[in-house]
C-alpha positions in Angstrom: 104.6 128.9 142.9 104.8 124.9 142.7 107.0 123.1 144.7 107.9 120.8 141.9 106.8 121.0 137.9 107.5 117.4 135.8 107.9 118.0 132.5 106.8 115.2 130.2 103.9 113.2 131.0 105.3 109.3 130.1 106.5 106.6 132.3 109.3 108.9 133.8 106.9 111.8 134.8 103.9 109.3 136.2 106.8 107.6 138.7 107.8 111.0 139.6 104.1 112.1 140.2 103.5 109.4 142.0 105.7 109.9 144.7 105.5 113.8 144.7 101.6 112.9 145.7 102.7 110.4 148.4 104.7 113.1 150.1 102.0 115.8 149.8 104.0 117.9 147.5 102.1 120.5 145.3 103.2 119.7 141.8 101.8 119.5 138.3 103.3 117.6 135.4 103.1 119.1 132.1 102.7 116.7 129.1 103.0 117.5 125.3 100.3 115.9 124.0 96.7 114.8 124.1 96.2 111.7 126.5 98.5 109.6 128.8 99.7 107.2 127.0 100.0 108.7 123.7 103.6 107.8 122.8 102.9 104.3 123.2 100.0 104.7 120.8 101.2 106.2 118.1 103.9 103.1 117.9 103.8 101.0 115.0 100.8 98.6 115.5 102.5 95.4 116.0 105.1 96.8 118.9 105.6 94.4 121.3 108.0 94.8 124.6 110.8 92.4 124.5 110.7 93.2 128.5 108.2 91.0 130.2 104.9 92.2 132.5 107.1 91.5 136.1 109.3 94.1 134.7 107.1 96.7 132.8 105.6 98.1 135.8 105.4 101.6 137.9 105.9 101.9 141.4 102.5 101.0 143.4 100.8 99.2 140.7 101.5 95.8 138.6 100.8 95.1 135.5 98.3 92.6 134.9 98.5 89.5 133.0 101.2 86.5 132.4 104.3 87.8 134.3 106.3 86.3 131.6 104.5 87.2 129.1 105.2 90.3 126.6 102.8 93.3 126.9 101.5 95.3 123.6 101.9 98.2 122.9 98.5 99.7 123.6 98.2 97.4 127.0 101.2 99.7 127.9 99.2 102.7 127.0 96.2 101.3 128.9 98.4 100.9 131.7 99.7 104.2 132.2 96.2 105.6 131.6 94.7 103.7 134.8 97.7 104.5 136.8 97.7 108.4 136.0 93.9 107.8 137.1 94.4 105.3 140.3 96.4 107.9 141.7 94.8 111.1 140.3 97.9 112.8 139.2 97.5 116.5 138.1 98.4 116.4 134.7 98.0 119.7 132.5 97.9 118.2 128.5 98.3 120.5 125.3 101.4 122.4 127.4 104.3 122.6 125.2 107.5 124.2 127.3 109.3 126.8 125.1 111.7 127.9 127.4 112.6 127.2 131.4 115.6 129.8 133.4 116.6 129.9 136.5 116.6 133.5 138.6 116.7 133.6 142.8 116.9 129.9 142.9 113.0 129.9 141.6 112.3 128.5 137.7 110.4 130.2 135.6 108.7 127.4 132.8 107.7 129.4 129.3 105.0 127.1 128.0 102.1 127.7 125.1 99.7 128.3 127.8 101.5 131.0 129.9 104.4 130.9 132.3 104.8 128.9 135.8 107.3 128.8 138.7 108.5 126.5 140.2 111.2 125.6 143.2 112.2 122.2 141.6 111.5 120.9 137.9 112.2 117.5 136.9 113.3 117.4 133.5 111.6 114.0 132.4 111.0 114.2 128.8 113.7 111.3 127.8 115.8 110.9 125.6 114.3 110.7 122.1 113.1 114.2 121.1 114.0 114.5 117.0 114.3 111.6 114.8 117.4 111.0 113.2 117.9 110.7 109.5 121.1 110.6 107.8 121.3 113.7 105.3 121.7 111.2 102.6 118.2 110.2 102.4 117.6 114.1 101.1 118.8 112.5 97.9 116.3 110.2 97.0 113.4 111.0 94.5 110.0 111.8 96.3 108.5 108.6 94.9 110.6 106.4 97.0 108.5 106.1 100.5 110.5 107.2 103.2 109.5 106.8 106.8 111.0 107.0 110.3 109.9 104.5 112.8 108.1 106.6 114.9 105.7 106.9 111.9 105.4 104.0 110.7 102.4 102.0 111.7 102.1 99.2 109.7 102.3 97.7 105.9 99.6 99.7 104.2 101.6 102.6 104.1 104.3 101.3 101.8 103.8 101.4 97.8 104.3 98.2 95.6 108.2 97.2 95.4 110.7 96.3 97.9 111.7 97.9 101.2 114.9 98.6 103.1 115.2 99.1 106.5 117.9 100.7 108.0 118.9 100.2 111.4 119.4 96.8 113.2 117.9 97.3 116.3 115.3 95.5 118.2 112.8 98.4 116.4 114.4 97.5 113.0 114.4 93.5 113.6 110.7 93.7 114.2 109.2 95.6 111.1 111.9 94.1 109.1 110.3 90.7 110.1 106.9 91.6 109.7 107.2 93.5 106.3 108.7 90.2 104.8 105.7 88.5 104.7 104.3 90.5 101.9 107.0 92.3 100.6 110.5 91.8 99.4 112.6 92.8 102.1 116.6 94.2 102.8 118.1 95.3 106.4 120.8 97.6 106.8 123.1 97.1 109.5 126.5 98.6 110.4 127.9 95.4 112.5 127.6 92.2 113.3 123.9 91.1 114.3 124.0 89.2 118.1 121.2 87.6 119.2 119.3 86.7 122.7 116.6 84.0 123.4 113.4 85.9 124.6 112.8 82.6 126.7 114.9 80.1 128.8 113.2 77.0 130.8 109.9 78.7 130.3 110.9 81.5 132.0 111.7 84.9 130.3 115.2 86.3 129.9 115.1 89.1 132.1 113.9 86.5 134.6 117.8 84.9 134.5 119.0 88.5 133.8 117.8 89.8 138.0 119.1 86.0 139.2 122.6 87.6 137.7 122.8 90.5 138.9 122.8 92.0 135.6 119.8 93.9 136.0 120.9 95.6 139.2 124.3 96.7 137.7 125.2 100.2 137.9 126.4 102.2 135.5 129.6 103.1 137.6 130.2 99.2 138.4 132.7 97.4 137.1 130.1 95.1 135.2 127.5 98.1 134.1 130.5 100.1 132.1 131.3 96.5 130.2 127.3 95.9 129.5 127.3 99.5 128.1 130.4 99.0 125.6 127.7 96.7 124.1 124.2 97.7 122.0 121.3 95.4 123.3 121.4 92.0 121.2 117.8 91.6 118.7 115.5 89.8 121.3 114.4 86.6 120.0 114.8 84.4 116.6 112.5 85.6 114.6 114.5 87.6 112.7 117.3 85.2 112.6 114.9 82.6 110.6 114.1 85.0 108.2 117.5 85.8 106.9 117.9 82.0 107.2 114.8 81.4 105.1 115.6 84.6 103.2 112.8 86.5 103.5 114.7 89.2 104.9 118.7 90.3 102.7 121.3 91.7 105.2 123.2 94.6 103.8 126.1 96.5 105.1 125.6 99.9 106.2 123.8 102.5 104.3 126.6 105.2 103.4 124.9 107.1 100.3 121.8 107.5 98.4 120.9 108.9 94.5 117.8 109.2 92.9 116.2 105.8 94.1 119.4 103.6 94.4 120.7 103.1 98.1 124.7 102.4 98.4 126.2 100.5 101.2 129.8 100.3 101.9 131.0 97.3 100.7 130.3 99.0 97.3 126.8 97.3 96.4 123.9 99.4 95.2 119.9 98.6 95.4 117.3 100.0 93.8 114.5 101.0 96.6 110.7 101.7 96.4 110.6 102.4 99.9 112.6 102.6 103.2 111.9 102.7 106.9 114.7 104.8 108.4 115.2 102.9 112.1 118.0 105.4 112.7 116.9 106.1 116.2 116.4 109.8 118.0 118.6 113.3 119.0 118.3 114.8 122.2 117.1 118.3 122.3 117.6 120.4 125.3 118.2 123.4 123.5 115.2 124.6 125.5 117.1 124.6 129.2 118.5 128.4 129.2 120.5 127.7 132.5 124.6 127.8 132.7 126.4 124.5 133.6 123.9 122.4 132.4 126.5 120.2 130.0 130.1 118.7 130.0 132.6 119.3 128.1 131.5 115.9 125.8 127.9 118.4 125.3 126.1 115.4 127.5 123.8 116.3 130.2 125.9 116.8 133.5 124.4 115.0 136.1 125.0 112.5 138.9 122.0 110.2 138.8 119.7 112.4 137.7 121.1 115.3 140.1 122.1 118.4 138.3 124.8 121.0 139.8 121.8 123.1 139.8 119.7 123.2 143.0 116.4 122.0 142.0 117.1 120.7 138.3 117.0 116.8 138.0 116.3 114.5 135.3 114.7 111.5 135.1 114.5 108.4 132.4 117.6 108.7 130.8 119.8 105.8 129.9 122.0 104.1 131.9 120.8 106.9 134.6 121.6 104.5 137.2 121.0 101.0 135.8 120.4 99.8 132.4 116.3 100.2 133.1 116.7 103.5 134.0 114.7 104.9 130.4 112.7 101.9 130.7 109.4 100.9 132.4 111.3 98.6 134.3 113.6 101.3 136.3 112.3 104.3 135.9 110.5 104.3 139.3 113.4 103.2 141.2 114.7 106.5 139.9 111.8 108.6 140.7 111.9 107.4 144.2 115.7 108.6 144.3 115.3 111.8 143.2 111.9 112.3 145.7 114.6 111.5 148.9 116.9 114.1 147.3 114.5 116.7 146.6 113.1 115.8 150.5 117.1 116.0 151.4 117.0 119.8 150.3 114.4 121.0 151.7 
């Protein structure tokens, strides 16, 4: 019998490990795949944080380097690495959980490796379980190259010919900019693109963004329910100049597909060779078997974090408290939360 199981071994699970081991709690955190880190890894290859180092760090222990500078994606991997070994959290890899219930106010945890009880779990998987594709992309021939972002790695898995990418995220901005160097290149977006300088007086933006106050907004504030309304603006120009130089064509939004034509909804068609679908994630927790887990809108019901059931919290989802909150830059504050409430109900 744990006192606490994490489950999900990224930046959410290693802030909650970390204070579970500064209050002596016997825990384990259970993490999907091979190495800490992994997620981060298996980004596309030229992933960079728009977030800077000052605010990409876990409770206890900075990150190194020019605190306005923007870390890589495998220095974030690096990072998490050290820290899961600086404070020699009991991680168990290559445990998939199948199935978690509640019975006697004890959890019982159905992984691929056996079952485990529990007193508290921390549900902190995030948010982005299955990648979303519209259904409309089942209609394309098999010759047209079709990949998600969270497989793409990098140019040399696209054929000859154009590409489309659809989604205008930050995700989408990025390979959209770095595929038009060699390749001729279209974005899909479904609204109007708005735009943020990544630096201001030398300093980075999330710099001016704590001076604000906007970083420390809540999500019940006044000001946090107004900066939600809003998607995050693409970080930086670089995309920006390449519409301007055209190296990268804005389209409207994908809304149809056929063979290997692509049609938008201002009634233009292209012809693609290959697409990157930056479409974003689902959230699965089809694998919680306990009542009164969801609201009536089917989202997770929860007051930062803090389920209606004793014991059941969640950690790294967005907007849990503050607009870090899925983010290396909040999750900890979170974690530390949730550690004074599990403490609390003792």
């Amino acid at each position: 019998m744990y006192h606490t199981l994490v489950i999900g071994g990224g930046q959410a699970g290693l802030s909650m490990g970390y204070y579970l081991k500064q209050n002596n709690k016997e825990f384990l955190i259970l993490e999907k795949g091979m190495h800490v880190g992994e997620v981060w890894r298996d980004r596309y290859d030229s992933l960079a944080l728009f977030t800077p180092r000052m605010y990409s760090s876990l409770p206890g222990l900075q990150l190194e380097g020019d605190s306005h500078g923007l870390p890589s994606k495998d220095e974030v991997a690096n990072y998490l690495e050290t820290y899961a070994e600086k404070y020699k959290l009991p991680i168990q890899f290559e445990t998939e959980v199948l199935k978690v219930t509640h019975k006697n106010d004890v959890f019982l945890i159905y992984t691929n490796k056996g079952t485990l009880t529990a007193r508290n779990i921390v549900i902190a998987t995030g948010p982005f379980h299955q990648k979303y594709i519209p259904e409309f992309a089942n209609k394309l021939d098999k010759d047209v190259i079709q990949l998600h972002t969270s497989e793409y790695k990098n140019p040399s898995q696209l054929k000859p010919g154009n590409v489309l990418i659809v989604g205008g995220g930050n995700s989408g901005a990025q390979i959209a900019v770095e595929l038009s160097e060699t390749k001729n290149t279209f974005l899909s977006v479904s609204q109007k693109l708005r735009y943020a300088p990544l630096i201001i007086g030398k300093k980075s933006i999330f710099w001016w963004f704590d001076k604000l106050g906007i970083l420390k907004a809540t999500n019940t504030s006044v000001f946090g329910k107004k900066i939600q309304q809003n998607d995050n603006p693409i970080f930086g120009f670089d995309l920006k100049e390449a519409i301007k130089e055209w190296k990268v064509t804005l389209k409207e939004r994908a809304i149809d597909t056929k063979e290997n034509h692509v049609f938008f909804k201002d009634n233009t068609i292209l012809q693609v060779d290959n697409i990157i679908w930056a479409t974003g994630f689902k959230s699965d927790y089809s694998w919680i078997e306990i009542d009164n887990l969801y609201n009536t809108y089917g989202k997770i019901q929860h007051n930062r974090g803090i389920t209606a059931i004793n014991g059941l919290y969640f950690l790294g989802l967005p907007w849990q408290h503050k607009r870090g909150s899925a983010l290396l830059q909040g999750v900890g504050e979170d974690a530390g939360y949730l550690m004074n409430q599990i403490n609390r109900e003792v």
